[in-house]
C-alpha positions in Angstrom: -3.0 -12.7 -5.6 -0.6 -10.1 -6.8 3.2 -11.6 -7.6 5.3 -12.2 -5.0 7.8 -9.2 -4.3 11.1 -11.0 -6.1 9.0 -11.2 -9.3 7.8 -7.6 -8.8 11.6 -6.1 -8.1 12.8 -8.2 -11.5 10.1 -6.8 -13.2 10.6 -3.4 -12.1 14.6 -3.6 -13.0 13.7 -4.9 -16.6 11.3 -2.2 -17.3 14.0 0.2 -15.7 17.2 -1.5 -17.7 14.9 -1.3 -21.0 14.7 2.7 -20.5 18.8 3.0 -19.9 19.3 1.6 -16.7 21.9 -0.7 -15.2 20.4 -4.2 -13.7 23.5 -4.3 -10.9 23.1 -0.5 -9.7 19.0 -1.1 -9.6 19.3 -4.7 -8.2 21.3 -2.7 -5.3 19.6 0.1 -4.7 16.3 1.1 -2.4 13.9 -1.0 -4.3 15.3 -4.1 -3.0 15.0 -3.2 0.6 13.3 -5.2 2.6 13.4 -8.5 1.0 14.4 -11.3 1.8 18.0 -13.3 0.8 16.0 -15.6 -1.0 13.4 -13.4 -2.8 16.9 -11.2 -3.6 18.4 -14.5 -5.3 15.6 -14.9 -7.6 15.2 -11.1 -8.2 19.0 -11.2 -9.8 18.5 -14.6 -11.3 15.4 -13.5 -13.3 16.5 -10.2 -14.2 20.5 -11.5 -15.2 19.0 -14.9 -16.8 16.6 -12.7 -19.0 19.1 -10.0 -19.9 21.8 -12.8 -20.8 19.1 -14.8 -22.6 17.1 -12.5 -24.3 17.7 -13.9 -28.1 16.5 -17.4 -27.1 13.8 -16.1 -25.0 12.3 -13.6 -28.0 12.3 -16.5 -30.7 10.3 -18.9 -28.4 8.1 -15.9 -27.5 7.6 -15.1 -31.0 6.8 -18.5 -32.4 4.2 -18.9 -29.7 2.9 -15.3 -30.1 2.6 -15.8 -34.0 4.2 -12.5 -34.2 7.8 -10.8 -33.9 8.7 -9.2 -30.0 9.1 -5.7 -32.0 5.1 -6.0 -31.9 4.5 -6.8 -28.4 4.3 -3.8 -25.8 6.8 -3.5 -23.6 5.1 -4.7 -19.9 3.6 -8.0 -21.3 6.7 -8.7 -23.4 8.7 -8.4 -19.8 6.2 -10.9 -18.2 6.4 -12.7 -20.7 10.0 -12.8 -21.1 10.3 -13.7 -17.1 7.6 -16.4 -17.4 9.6 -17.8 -20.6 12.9 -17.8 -18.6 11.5 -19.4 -15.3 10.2 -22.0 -17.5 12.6 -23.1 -19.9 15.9 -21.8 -17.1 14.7 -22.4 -13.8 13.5 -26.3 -12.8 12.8 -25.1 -9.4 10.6 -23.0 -10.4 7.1 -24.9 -11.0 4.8 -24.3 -14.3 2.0 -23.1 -13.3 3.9 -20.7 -10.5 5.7 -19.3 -13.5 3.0 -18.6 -15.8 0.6 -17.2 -13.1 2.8 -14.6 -11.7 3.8 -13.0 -15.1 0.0 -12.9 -16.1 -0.3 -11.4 -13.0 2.6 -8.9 -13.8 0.7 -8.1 -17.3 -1.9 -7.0 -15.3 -0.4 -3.8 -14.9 -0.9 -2.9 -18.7 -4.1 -4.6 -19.0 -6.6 -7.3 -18.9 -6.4 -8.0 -22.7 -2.2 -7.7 -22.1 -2.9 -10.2 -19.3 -4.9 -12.4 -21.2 -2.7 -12.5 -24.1 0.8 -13.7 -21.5 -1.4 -16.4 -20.5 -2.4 -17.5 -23.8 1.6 -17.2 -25.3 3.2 -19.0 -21.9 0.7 -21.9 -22.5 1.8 -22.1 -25.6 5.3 -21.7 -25.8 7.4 -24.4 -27.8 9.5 -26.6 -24.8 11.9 -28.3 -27.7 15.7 -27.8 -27.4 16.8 -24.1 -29.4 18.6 -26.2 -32.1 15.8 -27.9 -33.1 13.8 -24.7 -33.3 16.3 -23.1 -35.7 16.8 -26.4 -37.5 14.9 -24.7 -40.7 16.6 -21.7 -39.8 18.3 -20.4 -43.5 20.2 -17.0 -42.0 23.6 -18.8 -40.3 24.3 -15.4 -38.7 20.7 -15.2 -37.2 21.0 -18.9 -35.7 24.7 -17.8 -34.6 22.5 -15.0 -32.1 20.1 -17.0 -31.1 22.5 -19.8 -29.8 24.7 -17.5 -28.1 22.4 -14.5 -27.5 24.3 -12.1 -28.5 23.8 -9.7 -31.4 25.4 -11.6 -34.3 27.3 -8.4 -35.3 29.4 -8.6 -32.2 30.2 -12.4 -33.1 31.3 -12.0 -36.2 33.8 -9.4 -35.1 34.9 -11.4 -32.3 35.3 -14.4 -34.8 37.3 -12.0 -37.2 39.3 -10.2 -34.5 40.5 -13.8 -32.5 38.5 -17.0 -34.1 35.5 -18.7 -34.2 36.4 -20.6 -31.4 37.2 -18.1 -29.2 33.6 -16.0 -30.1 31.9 -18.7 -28.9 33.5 -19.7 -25.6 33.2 -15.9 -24.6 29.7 -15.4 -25.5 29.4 -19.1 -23.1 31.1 -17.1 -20.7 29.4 -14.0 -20.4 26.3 -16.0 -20.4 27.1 -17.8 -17.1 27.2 -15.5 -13.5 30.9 -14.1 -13.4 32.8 -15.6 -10.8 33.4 -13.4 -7.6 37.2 -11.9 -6.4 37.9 -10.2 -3.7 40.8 -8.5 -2.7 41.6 -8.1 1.5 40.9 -10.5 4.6 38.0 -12.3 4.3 37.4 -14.9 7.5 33.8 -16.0 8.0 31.6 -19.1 8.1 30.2 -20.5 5.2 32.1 -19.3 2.2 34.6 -21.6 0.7 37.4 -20.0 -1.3 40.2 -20.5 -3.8 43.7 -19.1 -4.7 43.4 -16.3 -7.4 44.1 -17.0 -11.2 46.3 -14.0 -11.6 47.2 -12.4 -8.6 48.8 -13.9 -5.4 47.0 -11.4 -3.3 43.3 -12.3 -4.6 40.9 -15.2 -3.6 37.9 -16.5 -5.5 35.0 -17.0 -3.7 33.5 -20.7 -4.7 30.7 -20.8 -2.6 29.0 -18.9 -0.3 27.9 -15.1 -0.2 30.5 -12.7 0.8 28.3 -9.6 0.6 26.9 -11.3 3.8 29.5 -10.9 5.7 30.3 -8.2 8.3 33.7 -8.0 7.2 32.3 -6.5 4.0 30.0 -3.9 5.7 33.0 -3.0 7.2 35.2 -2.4 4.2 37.9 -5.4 5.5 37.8 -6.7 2.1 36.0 -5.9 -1.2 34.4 -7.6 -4.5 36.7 -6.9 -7.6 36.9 -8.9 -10.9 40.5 -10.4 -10.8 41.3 -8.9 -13.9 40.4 -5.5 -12.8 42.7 -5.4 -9.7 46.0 -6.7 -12.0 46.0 -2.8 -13.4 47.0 -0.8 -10.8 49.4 -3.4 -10.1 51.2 -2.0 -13.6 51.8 1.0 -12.3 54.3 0.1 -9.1 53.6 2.9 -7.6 56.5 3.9 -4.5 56.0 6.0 -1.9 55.8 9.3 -2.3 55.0 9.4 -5.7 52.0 11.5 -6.9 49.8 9.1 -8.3 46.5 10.5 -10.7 43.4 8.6 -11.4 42.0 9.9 -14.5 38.7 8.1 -14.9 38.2 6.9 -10.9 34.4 6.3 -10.1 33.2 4.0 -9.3 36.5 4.0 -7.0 37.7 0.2 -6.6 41.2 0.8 -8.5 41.6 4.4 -6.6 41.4 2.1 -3.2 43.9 -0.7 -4.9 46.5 2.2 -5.6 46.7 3.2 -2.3 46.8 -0.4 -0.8 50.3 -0.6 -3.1 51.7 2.4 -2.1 49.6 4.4 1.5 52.6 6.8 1.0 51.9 8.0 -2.2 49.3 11.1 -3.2 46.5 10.0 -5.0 44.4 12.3 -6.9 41.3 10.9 -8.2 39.4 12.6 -10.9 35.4 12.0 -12.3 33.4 14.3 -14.8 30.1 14.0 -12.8 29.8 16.0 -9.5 27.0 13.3 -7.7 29.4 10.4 -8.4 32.8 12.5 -7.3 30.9 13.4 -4.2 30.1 9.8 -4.0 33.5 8.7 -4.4 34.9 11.3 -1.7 32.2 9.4 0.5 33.3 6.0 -0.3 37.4 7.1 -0.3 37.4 8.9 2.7 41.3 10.7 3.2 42.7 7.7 0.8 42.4 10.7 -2.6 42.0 14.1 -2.7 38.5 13.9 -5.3 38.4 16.4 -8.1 35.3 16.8 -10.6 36.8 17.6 -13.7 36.4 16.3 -17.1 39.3 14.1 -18.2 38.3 14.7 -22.1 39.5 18.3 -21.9 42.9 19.7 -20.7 43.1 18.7 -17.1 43.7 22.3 -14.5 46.7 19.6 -12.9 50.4 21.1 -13.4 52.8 18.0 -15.0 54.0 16.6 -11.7 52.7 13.2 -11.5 55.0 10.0 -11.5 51.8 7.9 -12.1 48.5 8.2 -14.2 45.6 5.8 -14.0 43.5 6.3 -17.4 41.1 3.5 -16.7 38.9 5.0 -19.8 35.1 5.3 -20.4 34.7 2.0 -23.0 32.2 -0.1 -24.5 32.4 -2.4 -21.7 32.7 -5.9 -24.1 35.1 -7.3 -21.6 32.4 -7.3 -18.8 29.0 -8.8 -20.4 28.9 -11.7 -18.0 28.3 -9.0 -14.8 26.8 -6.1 -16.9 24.4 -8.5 -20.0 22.2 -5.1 -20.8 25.4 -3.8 -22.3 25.2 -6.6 -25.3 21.9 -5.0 -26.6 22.7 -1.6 -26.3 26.0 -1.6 -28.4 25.9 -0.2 -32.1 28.9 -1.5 -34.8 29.9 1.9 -34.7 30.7 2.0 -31.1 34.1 1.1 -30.5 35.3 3.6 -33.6 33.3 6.3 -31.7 34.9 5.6 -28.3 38.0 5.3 -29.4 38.2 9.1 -30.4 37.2 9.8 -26.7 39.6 7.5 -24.8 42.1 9.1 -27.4 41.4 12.3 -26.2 41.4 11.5 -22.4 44.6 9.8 -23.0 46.4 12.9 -24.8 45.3 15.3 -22.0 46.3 12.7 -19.4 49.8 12.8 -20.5 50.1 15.9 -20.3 49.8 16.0 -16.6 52.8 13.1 -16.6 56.5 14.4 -15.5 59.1 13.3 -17.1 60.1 10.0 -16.5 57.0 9.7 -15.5 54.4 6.3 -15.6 50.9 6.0 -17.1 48.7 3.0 -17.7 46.2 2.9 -20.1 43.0 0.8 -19.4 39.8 -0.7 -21.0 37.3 -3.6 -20.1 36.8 -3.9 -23.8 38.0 -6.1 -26.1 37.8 -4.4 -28.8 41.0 -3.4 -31.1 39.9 -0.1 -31.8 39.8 0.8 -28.3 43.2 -0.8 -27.6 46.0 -1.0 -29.9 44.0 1.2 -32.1 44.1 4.2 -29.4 47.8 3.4 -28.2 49.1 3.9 -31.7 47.0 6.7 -32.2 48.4 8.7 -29.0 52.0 7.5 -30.0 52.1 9.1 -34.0 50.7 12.7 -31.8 52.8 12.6 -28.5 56.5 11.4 -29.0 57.6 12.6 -25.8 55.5 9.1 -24.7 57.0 5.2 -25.2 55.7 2.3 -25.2 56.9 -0.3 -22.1 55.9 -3.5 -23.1 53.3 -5.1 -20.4 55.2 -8.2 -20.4 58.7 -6.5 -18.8 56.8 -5.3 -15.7 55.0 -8.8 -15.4 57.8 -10.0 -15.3 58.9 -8.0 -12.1 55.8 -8.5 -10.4 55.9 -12.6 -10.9 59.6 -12.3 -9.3 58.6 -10.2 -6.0 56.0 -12.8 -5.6 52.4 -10.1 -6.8 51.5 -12.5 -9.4 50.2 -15.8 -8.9 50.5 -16.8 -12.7 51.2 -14.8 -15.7 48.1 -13.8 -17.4 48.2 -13.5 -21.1 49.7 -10.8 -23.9 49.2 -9.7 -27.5 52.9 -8.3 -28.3 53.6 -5.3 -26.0 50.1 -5.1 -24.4 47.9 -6.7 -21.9 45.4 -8.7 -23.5 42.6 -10.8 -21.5 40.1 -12.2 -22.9 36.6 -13.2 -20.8 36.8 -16.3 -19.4 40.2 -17.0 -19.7 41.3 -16.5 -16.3 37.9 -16.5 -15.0 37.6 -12.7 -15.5 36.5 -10.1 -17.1 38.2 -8.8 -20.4 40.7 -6.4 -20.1 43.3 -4.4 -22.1 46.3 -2.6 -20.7 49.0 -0.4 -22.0 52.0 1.0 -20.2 53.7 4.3 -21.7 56.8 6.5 -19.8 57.1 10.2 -20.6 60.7 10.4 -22.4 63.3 12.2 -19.7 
């Protein structure tokens, strides 16, 4: 009997996430139609629950295996890696169910590849992780297993904020994010809460809003918490022209115009399939232009506003993207930093004077915060810095903010998990009259 069609979509996203692919876009797309809301549930539960616990899953897979994961081709060492979750995760989930399935996913490599899941599942240790790296010498290897996550990125998180803090993000992103939304959202079954940060957002507790027609229809939409506080820096005013520099996949595009329906808004994206996308999903909210943000932009300097919601390494958003842990390099953050510079510089440019721009990241990574601002500021002194916590200030008295989320001097600095959202940073600069 073949494997039922949720284990078949997981495995299919794994195999497609370990060639450069991104678990929510495939979990989303055509593959998964058809299927049930169930078999959907445990389609994104095996494939996030094996992304987020990857380190934990390859040492139990390697003692049993009596070899290291590097050795193990890559379709049984996905089966194995769903079996191995489903059995030491999911209690629902019975034994035997678990083991059969992923032999039965093996199967498309081999009989001997097959054979060999069996063998390893059957065999795999059930003990509690700490006890398994008990005699475990190498503090920064137990450090990634325990956490799952590479132990490079925890000891800069540990340097760059505490010990403390490294630890209750990597528990964070290790848990499913919690779900915001932003609009009217009236339906049966779905119980929600007051935001964390805004006044205007609600936190969905239980329930799936995706269900609901209301969402079809665009009368309210999913976005982290976090995320919807930045356009909310820019207080835009009607009839100001407003640019978003970096707009796909769209959501803060959509927000701007919310806060200000009189403005012109100007999105731009480098890639012509995803600016033809986002002039689908906008409609006549932004006039979409494909152009790339990393080079002088062909916009005269007229703007009052500027949106540079830049390209990043993502370390704010592990909990809803976990692939992104595995694919990250040390050298990352330096590397991107030169771009988001870049886009930044040529950004301003398009900025009148007197003029607004807010520089964004879902990383939480210096380099690509302070590390760009000051960088833009010793090149451009036309800009300023405003500090974040002024115009918090004025959105907390006109009643936008719900609490005041926290800052790191003159900049917007949120950590994951500690508002239950993802990690953002935020800079405000003004073009000098």
């Amino acid at each position: 009997m073949p494997a039922s069609p949720a284990r078949q979509l997981a495995f299919q996203v794994l195999q497609l996430v370990d060639q450069g692919g991104y678990a929510s876009d495939l979990l989303h797309s055509s593959r998964a139609r058809g299927l049930s809301a169930p078999d959907r549930r445990l389609a994104t539960e095996l494939v996030m629950g094996v992304l987020r616990w990857r380190a934990q899953l390859d040492l139990v897979i390697a003692i049993a295996a009596k070899r290291a994961v590097t050795r193990i081709a890559s379709t049984p060492l996905t089966a194995l890696r769903m079996g191995a979750y489903q059995l030491r995760f999911l209690e629902r989930v019975p034994a035997m169910a678990a083991v059969h399935e992923s032999v039965e996913l093996a199967k498309a490599d081999s009989s001997p590849a097959a054979s060999f899941v069996n063998a390893v599942l059957r065999h795999l240790p059930r003990q509690p992780v700490a006890a398994l790296l008990a005699t475990e010498p190498n503090l920064k290897r137990r450090r990634e297993v325990e956490f799952s996550h590479p132990a490079w990125l925890l000891e800069r998180w540990s340097r760059n904020f505490s010990p403390e803090a490294a630890a209750a993000i990597a528990e964070f992103d290790n848990q499913p994010p919690p779900v915001a939304i932003r609009g009217a959202l009236d339906g049966e079954g779905i119980e929600l809460a007051p935001g964390r940060i805004l006044a205007s957002c609600r936190r969905v507790v239980a329930g799936d809003a995706t269900k609901l027609e209301g969402f079809r229809l665009g009368a309210f939409a999913i976005q982290d918490e976090a995320s919807q506080l930045i356009p909310h820096l820019l207080e835009p005013e009607p009839g100001h022209w407003v640019l978003d520099a970096c707009a796909a996949p769209g959501a803060k595009t959509s927000l701007l115009k919310l806060l200000a329906p009189q403005a012109r808004v100007i999105a731009l994206e480098l890639h012509l399939s995803r600016a033809q996308t986002l002039r689908r999903r906008l409609g006549p909210k932004a006039a979409i232009v494909a152009a790339d943000a990393s080079r002088p932009l062909p916009l005269h300097p007229k703007f009052d506003r500027i949106l540079v919601d830049a390209p990043c390494t993502g370390t704010g958003t592990l909990a809803r993207n976990p692939e992104i842990r595995w694919r990250l390099r040390p050298e990352d953050p330096a590397r991107l930093a030169g771009l988001q510079s870049a886009i930044l510089g040529h950004a301003a440019a398009a900025l009148r004077p007197g003029g607004r721009l807010v520089y964004s990241v879902c990383s939480i990574e210096p380099e690509e915060g302070a590390g760009v601002i000051s960088s833009v500021l010793a090149r451009l002194p036309e800009l300023t810095l405003v500090p974040v916590p002024r115009v918090l200030n004025r959105l907390r008295q006109s009643g936008a903010l719900a609490h005041m989320p926290s800052t790191s001097g003159a900049f917007l600095q949120i950590l994951p998990g500690a508002l239950a959202s993802d990690g953002f940073f935020a800079a405000i600069l003004e073009r000098t009259r």
